[in-house]
Each structure stands twice: as C-alpha cells, then as structure tokens.
C-alpha positions as CSV (number, residue, x, y, z in Angstrom):
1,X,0.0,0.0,0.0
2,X,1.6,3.5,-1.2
3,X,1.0,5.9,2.1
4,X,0.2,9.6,0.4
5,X,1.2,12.8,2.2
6,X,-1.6,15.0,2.2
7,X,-1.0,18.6,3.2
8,X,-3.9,21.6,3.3
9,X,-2.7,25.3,2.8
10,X,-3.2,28.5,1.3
11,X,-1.1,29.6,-1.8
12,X,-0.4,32.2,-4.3
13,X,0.0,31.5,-7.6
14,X,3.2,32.4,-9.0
15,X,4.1,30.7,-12.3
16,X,2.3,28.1,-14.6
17,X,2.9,26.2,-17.9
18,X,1.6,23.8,-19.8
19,X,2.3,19.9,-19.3
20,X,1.2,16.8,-21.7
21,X,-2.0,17.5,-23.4
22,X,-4.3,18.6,-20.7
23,X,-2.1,18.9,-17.6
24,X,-0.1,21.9,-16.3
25,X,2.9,22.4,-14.3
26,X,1.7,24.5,-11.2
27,X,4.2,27.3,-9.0
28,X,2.7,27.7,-5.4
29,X,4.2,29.9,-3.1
30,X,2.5,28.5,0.2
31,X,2.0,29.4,3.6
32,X,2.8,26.2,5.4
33,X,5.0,24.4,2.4
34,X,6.9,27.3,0.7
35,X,7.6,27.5,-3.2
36,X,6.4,24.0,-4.7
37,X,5.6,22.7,-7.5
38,X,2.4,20.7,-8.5
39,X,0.8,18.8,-11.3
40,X,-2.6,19.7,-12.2
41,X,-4.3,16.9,-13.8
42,X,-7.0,18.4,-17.0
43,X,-6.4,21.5,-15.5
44,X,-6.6,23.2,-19.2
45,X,-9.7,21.3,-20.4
46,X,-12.2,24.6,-20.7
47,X,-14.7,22.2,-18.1
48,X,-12.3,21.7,-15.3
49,X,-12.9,22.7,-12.2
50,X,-9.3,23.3,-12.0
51,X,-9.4,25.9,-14.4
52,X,-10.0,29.0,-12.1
53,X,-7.9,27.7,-9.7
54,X,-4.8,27.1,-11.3
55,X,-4.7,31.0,-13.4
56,X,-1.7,33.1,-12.1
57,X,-1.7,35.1,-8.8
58,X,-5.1,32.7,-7.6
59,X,-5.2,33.2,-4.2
60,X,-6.5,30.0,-2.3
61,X,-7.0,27.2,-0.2
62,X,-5.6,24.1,-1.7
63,X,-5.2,20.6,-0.5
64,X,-2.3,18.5,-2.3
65,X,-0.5,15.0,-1.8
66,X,2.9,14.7,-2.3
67,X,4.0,12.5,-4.9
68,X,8.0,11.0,-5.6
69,X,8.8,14.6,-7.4
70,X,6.0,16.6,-7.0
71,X,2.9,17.7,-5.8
72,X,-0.3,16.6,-7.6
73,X,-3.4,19.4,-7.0
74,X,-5.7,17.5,-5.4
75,X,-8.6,20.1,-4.3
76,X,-9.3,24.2,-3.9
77,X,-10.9,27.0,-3.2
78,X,-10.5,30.6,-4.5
79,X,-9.8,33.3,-1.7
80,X,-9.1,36.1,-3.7
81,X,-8.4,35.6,-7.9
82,X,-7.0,39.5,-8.0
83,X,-8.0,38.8,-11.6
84,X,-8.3,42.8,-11.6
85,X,-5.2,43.0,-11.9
86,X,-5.0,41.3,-15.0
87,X,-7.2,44.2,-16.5
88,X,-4.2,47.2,-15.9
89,X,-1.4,46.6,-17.5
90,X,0.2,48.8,-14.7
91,X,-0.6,46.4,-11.9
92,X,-0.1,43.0,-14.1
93,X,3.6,44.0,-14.7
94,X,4.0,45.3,-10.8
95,X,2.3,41.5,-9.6
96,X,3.9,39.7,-12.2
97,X,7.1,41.0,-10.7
98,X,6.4,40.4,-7.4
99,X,5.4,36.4,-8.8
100,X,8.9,36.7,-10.2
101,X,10.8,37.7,-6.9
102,X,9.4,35.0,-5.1
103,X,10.8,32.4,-7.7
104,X,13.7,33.9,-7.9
105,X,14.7,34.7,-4.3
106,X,13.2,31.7,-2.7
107,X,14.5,27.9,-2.7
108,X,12.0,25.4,-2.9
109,X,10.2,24.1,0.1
110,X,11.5,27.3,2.4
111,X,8.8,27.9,4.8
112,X,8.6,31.7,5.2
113,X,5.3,32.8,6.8
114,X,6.3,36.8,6.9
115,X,7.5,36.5,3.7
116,X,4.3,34.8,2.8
117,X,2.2,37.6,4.7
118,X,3.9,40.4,3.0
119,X,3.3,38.8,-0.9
120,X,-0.7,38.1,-0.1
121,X,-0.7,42.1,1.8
122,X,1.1,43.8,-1.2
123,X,-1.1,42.0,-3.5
124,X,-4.3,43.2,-2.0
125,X,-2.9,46.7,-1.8
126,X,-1.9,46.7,-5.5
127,X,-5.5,45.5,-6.3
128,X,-6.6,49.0,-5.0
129,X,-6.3,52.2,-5.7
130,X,-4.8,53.6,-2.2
131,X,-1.6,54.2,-2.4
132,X,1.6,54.7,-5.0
133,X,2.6,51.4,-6.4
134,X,6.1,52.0,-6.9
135,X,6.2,52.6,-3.0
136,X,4.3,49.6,-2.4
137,X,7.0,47.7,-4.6
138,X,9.9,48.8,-3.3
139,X,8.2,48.6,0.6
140,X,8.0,44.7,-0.6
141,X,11.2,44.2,-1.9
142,X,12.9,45.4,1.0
143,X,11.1,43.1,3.0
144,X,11.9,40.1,0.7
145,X,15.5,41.2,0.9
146,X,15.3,40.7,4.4
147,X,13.4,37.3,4.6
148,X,16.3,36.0,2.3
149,X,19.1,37.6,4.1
150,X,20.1,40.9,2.6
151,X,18.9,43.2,5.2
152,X,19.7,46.6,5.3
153,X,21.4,48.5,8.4
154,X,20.4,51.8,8.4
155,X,20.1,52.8,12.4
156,X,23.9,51.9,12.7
157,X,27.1,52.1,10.5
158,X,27.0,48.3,8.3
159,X,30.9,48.4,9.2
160,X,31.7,50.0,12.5
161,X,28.5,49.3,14.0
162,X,28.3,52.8,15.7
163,X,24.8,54.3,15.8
164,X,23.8,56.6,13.3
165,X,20.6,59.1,13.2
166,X,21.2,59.4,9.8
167,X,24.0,59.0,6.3
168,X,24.5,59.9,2.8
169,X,26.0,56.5,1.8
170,X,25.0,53.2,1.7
171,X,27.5,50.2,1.4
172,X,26.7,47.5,-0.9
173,X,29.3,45.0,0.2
174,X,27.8,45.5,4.1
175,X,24.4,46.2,3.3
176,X,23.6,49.3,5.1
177,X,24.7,52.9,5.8
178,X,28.4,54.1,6.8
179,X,29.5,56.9,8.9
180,X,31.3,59.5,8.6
181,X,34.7,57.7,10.0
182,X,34.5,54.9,7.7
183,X,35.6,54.3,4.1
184,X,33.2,54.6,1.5
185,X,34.2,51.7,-1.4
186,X,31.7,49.7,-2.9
187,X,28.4,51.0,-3.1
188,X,26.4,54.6,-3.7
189,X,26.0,58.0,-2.5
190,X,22.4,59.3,-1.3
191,X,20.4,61.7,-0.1
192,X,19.7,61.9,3.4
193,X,16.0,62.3,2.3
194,X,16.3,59.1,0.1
195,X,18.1,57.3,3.6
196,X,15.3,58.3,5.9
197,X,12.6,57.2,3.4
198,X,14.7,53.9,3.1
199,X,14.4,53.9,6.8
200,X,10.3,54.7,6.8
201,X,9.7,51.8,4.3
202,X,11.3,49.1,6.2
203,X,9.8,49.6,9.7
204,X,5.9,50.6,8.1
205,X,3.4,48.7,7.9
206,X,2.2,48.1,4.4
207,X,-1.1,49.3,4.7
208,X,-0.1,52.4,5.9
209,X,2.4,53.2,3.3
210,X,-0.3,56.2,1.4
211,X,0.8,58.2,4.6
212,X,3.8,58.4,2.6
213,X,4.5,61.0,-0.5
214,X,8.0,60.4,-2.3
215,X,9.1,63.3,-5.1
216,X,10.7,61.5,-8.2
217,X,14.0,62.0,-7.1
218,X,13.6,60.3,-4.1
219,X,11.9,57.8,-5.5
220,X,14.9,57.3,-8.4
221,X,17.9,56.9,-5.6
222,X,15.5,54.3,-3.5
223,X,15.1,52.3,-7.2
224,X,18.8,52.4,-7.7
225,X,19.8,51.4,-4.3
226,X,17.4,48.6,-4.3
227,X,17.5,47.2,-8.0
228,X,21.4,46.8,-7.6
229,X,21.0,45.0,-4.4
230,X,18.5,42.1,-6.0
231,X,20.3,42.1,-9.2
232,X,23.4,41.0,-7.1
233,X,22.1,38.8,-5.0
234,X,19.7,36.6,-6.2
235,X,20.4,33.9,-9.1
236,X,18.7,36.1,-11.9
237,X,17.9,39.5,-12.9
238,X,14.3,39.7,-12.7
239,X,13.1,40.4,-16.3
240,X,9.5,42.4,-15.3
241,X,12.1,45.0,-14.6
242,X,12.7,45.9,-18.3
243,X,8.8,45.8,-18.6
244,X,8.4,48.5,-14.8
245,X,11.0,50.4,-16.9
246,X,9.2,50.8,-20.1
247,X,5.9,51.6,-18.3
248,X,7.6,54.5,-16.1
249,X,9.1,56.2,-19.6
C-alpha cells in the first residue's frame, strides 16, 4: 500500500505552464510548504474545475498530496483571484514581478510565513487604488531582501557598528549605511532624504504606506539602491524589470 502525504494550505500562484495534453505544471508559493511545484491533472480542459484555480496570482485554499517529485493538486478553493489586476497593465507588470521575486529569491520548500504575509498584503494593496505602487514595490522588496538575508542596516554604521541618526552612503558590500569615519568603497552615495525614506519603508506597515508622499527623485535613488541590491544577489535579474522600466518612460 503507497501511504500519500496530504497537506492543506493557502497559496499564491506564481508561475504556470503547460504539461502533456491537458495537464499543467503548477508554482505555489505556500503558507505552510513554501515555493512547490504541483501537477494539475486536466487543468486546461475549458470544463475543469481546475481551471479557475490554477490562473496566475489565484489566491486559495488548496489541498495537495505529495507524490516521488512533485505535488499533484488535489482540491481548492478561491480566496481572492486578483484577476483585476489582469485588467491594468500597470498592476499586471507590478504583480507579475512580485510572482517573479518570489521564484527567484526563494528555494523550494522554504517555509517563510512573513515572507508569505507580505506577498498576499502587497497583493491586495496593488489591487486598489490607495496608495503609489512603486512605493508599495519597493516597501515589498525590502522586506523580501530581508526574509532572504540581505537586510539593510540603516540605524547603525553596516561596518563600525556605531549608531547613526542618519547617512548619505549606503554600502553595498555590508548592506547598510556608513559613517562618517568609515571608508566609502563599494556602493552609492544618497540623499539623506532618500536614507530616511529607506528607513520609513522598512519599519511601516504596508497598509499604511499612502501616509507616505515620495518626489521623483527620491523615488529614483530608492530604485537604484534597491535594483542593484536584488540584481546581485539573487540567481537572476528579474526580467519584469525591463517591462516596470518601459511603463515609467
């Protein structure tokens, strides 16, 4: 007798493609499993009942049993479809990049459940109209920097350790500011404005990010500082960036 594991969770949808004739290949980032992947059995006949389930960033409850290699989708139920988002081409790129970092940044079966928190948060708040989304994506990113392990130091010196109220450098070898006593090699000059907003989008919450207003310039050193430090980090360059670049011009 072959003993199944059966696990329940909720998951976002982060990556599909087609598999045999009817089948597809499934990306889940889950709460209580992490990134998996799953076979979906029919799942592109037009009469399954997998259909709706199984369309990118579906958020659901999902039951699946584990299978040599992979998952096979065994039940679900829609939470939120944010197909809305499908509809702006503004927010589709933005989601579709946040899909993107979280199969690029996370191994498989990693269990992270701020991580996890922060994705199905952001996504909501994208599938409004409250607040800047550029903001929004770069208060995510920051946070997925630090669930992974790149987080910046910004209320001390990355090198000396010596607190600091603010700075006008950030490190990219050290990941964070540096003072005025230490050297500044490897990594980009800053506003202070552009450090304290760094600051303000790490520690607030993500729902009360409109209390925020950013001028474009500010905005354009955050990108930089950021953008460097995933494109360095993390096994590939996200390509939704070339797409959040052609959008902005």
């Amino acid at each position: 007798m072959v003993n199944l594991s059966i696990f329940e969770t909720k998951a976002v949808i982060i990556k599909t493609q087609d598999f045999k004739e009817n089948d597809k290949l499934v990306w889940f980032y889950t709460e209580k499993l992490g990134k998996i992947t799953a076979v979906v059995r029919g799942a592109k006949k037009s009469k399954s009942k997998f259909l709706a389930l199984t369309l990118p960033l579906c958020y659901g409850e999902y039951v699946l049993y584990k299978g040599k290699n992979l998952y096979t989708l065994q039940e679900g139920k829609i939470i939120n479809s944010f197909q809305g988002l499908l509809n702006d081409l503004s927010k589709l790129t933005y989601s579709s990049y946040l899909c993107e970092l979280i199969d690029i940044a996370c191994e498989d079966n990693e269990v992270n459940h701020e991580l996890f928190r922060n994705l199905v948060t952001t996504l909501y708040l994208l599938n409004t109209d409250a607040l800047d989304y550029e903001i929004l994506i770069r208060a995510f990113e920051l946070r997925l920097l630090k669930n992974t392990g790149y987080n910046l130091i910004l209320d001390n010196c990355s090198i000396c350790r010596k607190k600091i109220a603010s700075a006008n450098y950030i490190s990219l070898s050290y990941y964070g500011g540096v003072c005025e006593e230490c050297p500044k090699e490897h990594g980009l000059y800053i506003s202070k404005g552009a450090y304290n907003a760094l600051r303000f989008l790490m520690n607030m919450n993500l729902d009360k990010l409109y209390r925020l207003n950013l001028n474009e310039e500010i905005k354009a050193e955050i990108e930089k500082v950021i953008t460097f430090l995933i494109s360095n980090n993390y096994a590939k360059r996200p390509k939704s960036l070339d797409m959040l670049k052609f959008i902005k011009e």
